[in-house]
Each structure stands twice: as structure tokens, then as C-alpha cells.
N, C-alpha and C positions, 0 to 999 in steps of 0.2 A: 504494500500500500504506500509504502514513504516512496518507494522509486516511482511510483507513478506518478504521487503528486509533487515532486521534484522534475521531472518530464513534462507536467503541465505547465509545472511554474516556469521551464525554459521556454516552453511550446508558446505561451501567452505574453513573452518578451518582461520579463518578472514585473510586472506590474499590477499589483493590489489593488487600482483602480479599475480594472480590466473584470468587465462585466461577466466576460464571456472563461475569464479562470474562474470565476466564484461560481456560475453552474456547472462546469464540467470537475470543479471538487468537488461541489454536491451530488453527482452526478456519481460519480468516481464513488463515494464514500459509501449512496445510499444500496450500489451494487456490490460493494464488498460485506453489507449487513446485511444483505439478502443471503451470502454465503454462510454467516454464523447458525448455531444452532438454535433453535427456538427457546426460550428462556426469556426471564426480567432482565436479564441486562443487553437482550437483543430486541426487546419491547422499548426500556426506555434511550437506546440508541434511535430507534424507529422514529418516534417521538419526535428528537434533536433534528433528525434529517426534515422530518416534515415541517420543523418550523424553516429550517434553513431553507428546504426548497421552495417552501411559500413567503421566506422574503427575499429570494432572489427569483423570484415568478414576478413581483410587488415591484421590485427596484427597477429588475431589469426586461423583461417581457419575456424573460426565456422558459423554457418549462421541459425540460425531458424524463419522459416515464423515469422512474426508477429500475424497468425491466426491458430497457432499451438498450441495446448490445451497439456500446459506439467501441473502435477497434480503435488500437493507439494513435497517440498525435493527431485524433480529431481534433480541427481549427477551426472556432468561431472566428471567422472573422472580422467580423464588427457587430458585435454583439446587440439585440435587440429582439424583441417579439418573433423571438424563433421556437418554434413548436417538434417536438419528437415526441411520437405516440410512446407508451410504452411499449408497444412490441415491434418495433419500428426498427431495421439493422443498417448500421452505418459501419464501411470499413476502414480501416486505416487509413491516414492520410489525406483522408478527405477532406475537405474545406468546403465551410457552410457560410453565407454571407446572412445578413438580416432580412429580418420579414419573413422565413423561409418555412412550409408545413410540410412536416411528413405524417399523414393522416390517414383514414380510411375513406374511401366511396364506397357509395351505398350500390354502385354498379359493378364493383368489382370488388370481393372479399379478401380480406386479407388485407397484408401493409406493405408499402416499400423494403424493398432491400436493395442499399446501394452499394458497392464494389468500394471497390482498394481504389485511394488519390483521386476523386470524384469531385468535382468543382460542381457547388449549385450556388446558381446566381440568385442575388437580390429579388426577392419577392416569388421565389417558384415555389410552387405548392405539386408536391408528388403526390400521390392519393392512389389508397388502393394493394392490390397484391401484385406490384412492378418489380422489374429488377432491373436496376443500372447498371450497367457491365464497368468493371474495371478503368479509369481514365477517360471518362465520359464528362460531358462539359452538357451541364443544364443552364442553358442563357436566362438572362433576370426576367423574370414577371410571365415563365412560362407554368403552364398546367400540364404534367405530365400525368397520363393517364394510361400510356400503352410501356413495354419496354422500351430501352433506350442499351444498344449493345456496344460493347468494350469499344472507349474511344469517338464514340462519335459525338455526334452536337445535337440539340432537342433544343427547337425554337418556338413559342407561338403557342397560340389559344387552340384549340388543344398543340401539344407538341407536337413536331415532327421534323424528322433528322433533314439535318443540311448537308448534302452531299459535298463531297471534299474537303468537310472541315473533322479531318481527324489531329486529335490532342494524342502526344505518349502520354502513358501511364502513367510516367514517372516523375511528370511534372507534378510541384507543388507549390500551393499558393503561399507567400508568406504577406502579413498586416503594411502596410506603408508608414 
């Protein structure tokens, strides 16, 4: 748990003011008490998290299930009313900007699951049982509602890929 949240703290450019480390240690924390055994002193840890994550829901708009599988060196990027269901999977390295939903539709069950080094832009809302391939670039203020496969680009009300615009994988985004 301490290497992780020393990995955030470099991951978020160590700044305490940074909206977006205080939910992803809450975040971080309330999944490692999901591992303890059931007991009072995993009840009143329970407790602590839930205030924490309802005053950095309060401060800063952001909200991630507690049973939402983000994979290492997830990056808020600019932190704000960003939403993660809780069964919603985010893979490493991915980079999430503001305004951003991973939710359900009521037309397709299930939740997003998005790949390793996954850029989503400003204001996309994914919805639904999707899956982002790997190095895939969701452009800002799109609604993704179908898959979106390794690398490519998802533009537009509903999404759809823009041909010739492939990202590697291995790009990542870092804060300005």
C-alpha cells in the first residue's frame, strides 16, 4: 500500500493540492479495505473511507466506485466531475481528463472496460459493456457506445473511429 501511494504521489507531480491524488488515494485505500477480513476494524476503516470519498466527491466532483479496478499510474488529468462506476475497469497508464463518465446504458449491459495507456478526452462519457483496446484515443465531448479497438481514435455523437488516426500504445499523457 505505501509503494502505491508513493507512485501516486510521483504520478500527480507531488502536489497536495492536486484534486485528482486525493481521489485516486481514496480510491487506492478504499480497494485495499475491500481486501481485509470482515471485522470492526474493517467496518470502522469502511467508515473513514466513506467520509473521505464523500468529501473529495464534495471538493472535487470526482467519484470512483470503490470496486472499480483502475490499473497502475492511472492519471487524472485535470481533475474535476469525473465519474467511475464501480465496476467500471481502467488499465494502466491510462489518462482520464475532466468531465469524463464511465457508466452504464440502459441499451447495452454491462460497463466499460478500457485497455492499457488509453487517453479519454475532456467530456466523453463511455457507457455501457465496451471495451477500449489498448492505446486508443477517445476525442473530448464524444459518447462512446460501441467498441473502440487497440489504437484507434472514437470521434463524435455517437462515436466513430477516424480512419488513419492511429496513437502507439505507449504513448502517455503527462499534466502541463
Amino acid at each position: 500500500m505505501i509503494r502505491c501511494l508513493i507512485r501516486e504521489w510521483n504520478l500527480h507531480e507531488r502536489s497536495l493540492s492536486d484534486f485528482a491524488l486525493w481521489a485516486i488515494v481514496t480510491y487506492r485505500f478504499g480497494a485495499w479495505l475491500a481486501g481485509l477480513p470482515r471485522g470492526p476494524i474493517r467496518w470502522a476503516a469502511f467508515n473513514v473511507y466513506f467520509v473521505m470519498a464523500k468529501t473529495v466527491e464534495i471538493v472535487s466532483g470526482i467519484w470512483i466506485g470503490h470496486g472499480a479496478e483502475l490499473g497502475e499510474n492511472v492519471h487524472l488529468v485535470h481533475s474535476g466531475n469525473i465519474k467511475i462506476h464501480r465496476d467500471a475497469k481502467v488499465g494502466a497508464g491510462s489518462s482520464i481528463m475532466h468531465d469524463v463518465t464511465l457508466g452504464m446504458n440502459m441499451g447495452r449491459p454491462g460497463l466499460p472496460q478500457v485497455g492499457e495507456n488509453v487517453l479519454i478526452g475532456v467530456g466523453a462519457k463511455l457507457l455501457g459493456g465496451i471495451r477500449i483496446g489498448d492505446g486508443a484515443t477517445i476525442a473530448p465531448n464524444s459518447l462512446v457506445i460501441t467498441d473502440v479497438p487497440a489504437g484507434a481514435t472514437a470521434m463524435g455523437v455517437p462515436a466513430r473511429m477516424m480512419p488513419g488516426r492511429v496513437r502507439s500504445s505507449k504513448t502517455v499523457l503527462r499534466s502541463v
